[in-house]
C-alpha positions in Angstrom: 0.0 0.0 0.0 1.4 3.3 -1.2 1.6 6.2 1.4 -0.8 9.0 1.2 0.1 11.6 -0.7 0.4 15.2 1.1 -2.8 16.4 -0.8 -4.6 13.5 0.8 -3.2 14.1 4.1 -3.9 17.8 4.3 -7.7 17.0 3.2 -7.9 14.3 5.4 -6.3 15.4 8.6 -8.6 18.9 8.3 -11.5 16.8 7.5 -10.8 15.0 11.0 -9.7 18.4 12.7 -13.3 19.5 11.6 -15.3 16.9 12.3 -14.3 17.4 16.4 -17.0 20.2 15.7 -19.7 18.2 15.7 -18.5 16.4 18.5 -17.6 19.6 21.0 -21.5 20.5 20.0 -23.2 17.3 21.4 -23.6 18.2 24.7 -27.0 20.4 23.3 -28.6 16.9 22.3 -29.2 16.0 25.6 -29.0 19.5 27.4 -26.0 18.9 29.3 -25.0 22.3 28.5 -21.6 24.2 30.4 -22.1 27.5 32.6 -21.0 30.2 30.4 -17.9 30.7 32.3 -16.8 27.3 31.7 -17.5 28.3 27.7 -15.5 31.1 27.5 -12.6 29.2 29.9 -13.0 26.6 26.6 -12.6 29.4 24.2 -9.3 30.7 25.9 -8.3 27.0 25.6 -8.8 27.2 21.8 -7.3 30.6 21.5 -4.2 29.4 23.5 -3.8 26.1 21.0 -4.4 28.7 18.0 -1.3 31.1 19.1 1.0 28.4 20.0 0.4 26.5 16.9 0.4 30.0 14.9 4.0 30.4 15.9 5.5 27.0 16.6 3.5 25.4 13.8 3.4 27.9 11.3 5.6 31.1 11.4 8.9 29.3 12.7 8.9 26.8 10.2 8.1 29.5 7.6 11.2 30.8 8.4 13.2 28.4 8.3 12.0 27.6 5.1 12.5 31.2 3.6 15.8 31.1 5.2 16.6 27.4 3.5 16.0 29.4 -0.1 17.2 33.0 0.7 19.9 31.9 3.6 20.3 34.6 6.7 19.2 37.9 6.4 16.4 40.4 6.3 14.4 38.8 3.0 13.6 35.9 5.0 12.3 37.7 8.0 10.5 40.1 5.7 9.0 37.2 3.4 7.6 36.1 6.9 6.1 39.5 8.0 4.6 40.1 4.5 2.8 37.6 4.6 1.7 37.2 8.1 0.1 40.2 7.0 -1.3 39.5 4.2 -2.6 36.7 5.8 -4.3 38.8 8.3 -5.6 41.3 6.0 -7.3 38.2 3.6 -9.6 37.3 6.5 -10.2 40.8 7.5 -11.5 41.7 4.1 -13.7 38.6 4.0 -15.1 40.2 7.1 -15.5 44.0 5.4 -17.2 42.6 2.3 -19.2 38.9 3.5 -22.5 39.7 4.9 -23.1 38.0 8.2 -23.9 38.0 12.2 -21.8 37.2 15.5 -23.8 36.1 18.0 -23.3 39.5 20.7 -22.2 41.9 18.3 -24.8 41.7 15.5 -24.3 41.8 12.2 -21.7 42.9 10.3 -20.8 43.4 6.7 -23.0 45.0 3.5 -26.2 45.0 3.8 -27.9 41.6 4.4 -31.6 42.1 4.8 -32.3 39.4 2.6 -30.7 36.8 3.8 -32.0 34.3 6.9 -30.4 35.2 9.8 -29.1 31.2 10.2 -26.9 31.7 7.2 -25.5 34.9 8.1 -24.1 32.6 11.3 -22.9 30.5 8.7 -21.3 32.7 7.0 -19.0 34.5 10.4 -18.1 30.5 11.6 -16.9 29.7 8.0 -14.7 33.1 7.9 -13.3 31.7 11.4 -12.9 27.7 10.3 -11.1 28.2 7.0 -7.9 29.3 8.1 -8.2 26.6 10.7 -8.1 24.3 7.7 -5.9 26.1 5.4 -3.4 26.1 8.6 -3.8 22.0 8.8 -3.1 21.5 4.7 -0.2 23.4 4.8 1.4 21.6 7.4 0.9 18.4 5.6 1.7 20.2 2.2 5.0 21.3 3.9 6.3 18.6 5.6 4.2 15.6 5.4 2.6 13.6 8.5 5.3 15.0 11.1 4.5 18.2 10.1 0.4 18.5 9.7 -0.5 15.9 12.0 0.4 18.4 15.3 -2.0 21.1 13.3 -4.7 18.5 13.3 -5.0 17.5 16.5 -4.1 21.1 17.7 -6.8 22.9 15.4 -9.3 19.7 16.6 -9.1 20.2 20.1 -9.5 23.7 20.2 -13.2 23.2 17.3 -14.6 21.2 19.9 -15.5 24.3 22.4 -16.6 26.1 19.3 -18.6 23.6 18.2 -20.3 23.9 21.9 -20.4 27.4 21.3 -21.9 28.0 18.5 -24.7 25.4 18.6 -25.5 26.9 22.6 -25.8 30.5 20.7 -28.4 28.7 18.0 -30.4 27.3 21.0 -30.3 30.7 22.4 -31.7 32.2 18.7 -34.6 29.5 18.9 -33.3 26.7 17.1 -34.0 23.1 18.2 -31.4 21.0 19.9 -31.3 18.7 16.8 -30.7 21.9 14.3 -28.6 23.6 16.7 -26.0 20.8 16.7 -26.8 19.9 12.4 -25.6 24.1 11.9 -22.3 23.7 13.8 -21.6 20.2 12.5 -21.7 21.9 9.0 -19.7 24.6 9.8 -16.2 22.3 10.7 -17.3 21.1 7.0 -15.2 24.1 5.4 -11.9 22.9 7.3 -11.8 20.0 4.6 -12.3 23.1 1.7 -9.3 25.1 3.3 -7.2 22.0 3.8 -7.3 21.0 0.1 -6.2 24.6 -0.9 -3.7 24.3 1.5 -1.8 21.2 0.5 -2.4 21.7 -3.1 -0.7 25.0 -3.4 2.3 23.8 -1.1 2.6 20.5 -2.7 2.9 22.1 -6.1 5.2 25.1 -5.3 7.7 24.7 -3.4 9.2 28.6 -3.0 5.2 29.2 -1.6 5.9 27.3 1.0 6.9 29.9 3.8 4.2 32.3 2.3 1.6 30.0 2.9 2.8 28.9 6.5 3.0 32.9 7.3 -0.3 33.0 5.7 -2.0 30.6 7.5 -0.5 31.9 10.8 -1.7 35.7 9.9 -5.0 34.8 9.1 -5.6 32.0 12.4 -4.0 35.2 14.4 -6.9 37.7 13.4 -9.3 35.3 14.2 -7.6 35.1 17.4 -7.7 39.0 18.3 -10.7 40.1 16.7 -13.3 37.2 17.4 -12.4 35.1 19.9 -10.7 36.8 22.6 -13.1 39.3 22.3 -15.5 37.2 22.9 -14.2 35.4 25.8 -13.6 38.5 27.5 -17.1 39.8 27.5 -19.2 37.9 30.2 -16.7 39.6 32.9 -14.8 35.8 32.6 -11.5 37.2 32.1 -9.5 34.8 34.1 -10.7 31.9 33.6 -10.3 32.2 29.7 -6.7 33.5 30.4 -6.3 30.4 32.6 -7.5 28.3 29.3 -5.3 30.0 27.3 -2.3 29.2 29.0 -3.3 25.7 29.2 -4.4 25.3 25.7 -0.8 27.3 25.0 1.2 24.8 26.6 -0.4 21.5 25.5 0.3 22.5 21.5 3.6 24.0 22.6 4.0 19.9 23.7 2.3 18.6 21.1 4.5 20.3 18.6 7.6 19.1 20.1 6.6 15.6 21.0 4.7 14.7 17.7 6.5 17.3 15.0 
């Protein structure tokens, strides 16, 4: 049996990483659901596993590899900021220009009158997920299983609380338990989209390869500061989601090191 191919990894691992949405959002099904403190401490834990696998994932093997084609210097450093902030500014103009809703601050976006308010919620969580899965294919893209398979179980652990998340803010908007959990299954469904991309682009060009990772690492990074931080911060939970930051911070720090 011949080895999987990076492409296939990188689609597959995100696919996996994904699916742990739909399984941090069954709780709702049977109405076991967490105090909102213990939600946001869960969101600080997938923030944390989000900025340690930004940088120890993502932007210092980016260097290294800009510093493998360029050697020492400022071009590889400056490859790596470019596009850490191009990276950044990608999802923050899918936020400016895609019509949709967070669940405390409203909508957000053009104008959106016409479409149901359901897929406007669809539309924020899959502006969140994709770089998720973008970040997963490029670490298998890049270097293989050593180097995605960290990402995956990284980015899956930290889907499961917003899986739980997002299907407790549906239940809150009057959806049934069943729907509630259906939505936020469907939204880790775009993690498989952005893994694909991922892989593809770094399996096929080689000098992309620490753009992408920088890429990947700029866009998970405004997801980190603008949504989800935010977020976690604004129940008056502060410190227990910096306490699940640092935890989720340390465990893919470990990860990392133990599995890459």
């Amino acid at each position: 049996m011949e080895p999987l191919s990076p492409i296939a990894l990188g689609f597959l691992g995100s696919l996996a990483a994904g699916s742990l949405t739909a399984v941090g959002a069954v709780p709702v099904l049977f109405g076991r659901i967490p105090s909102r403190a213990t939600r946001d401490l869960l969101l600080g834990f997938a923030a944390g596993v989000m900025l340690a696998a930004s940088f120890f994932s993502l932007i210092i093997p980016a260097l290294d590899a800009a510093e493998g084609q360029f050697d020492n210097g400022a071009l590889p450093a400056a490859i790596v900021c470019v596009a850490i902030l191009l990276g950044m500014g990608a999802i923050a103009l899918m936020n400016e220009r895609l019509p949709h809703e967070h669940f405390k601050t409203g909508r957000e976006g053009p104008d959106a009158a016409s479409l149901r308010r359901v897929w406007l919620f669809i539309i924020a969580i899959t502006i969140h997920n994709f770089p998720e899965g973008l970040a997963v294919g490029v670490g298998f893209g890049a270097d293989g299983f050593s180097g995605g398979l960290p990402l995956a179980i990284g980015i899956g652990l930290q889907n499961a609380p917003e899986g739980l998340a997002v299907a407790v803010s549906l239940l809150g908007e009057g959806y049934s338990r069943l729907r509630a959990w259906g939505i936020a299954a469907l939204t880790g469904l775009v993690e498989p989209v952005g893994g694909l991309l991922g892989a593809g682009i770094i399996s096929l060009s080689q000098p992309l390869l620490p753009w992408g990772l920088a890429f990947a690492a700029g866009a998970m990074l405004y997801v980190i500061s603008h949504e989800i931080i935010p977020e976690t911060h604004r129940s008056g939970h502060q410190n227990r989601a910096t306490l699940g930051l640092a935890v989720g911070l340390v465990i893919m720090l470990f990860l990392d090191v133990w599995l890459g």
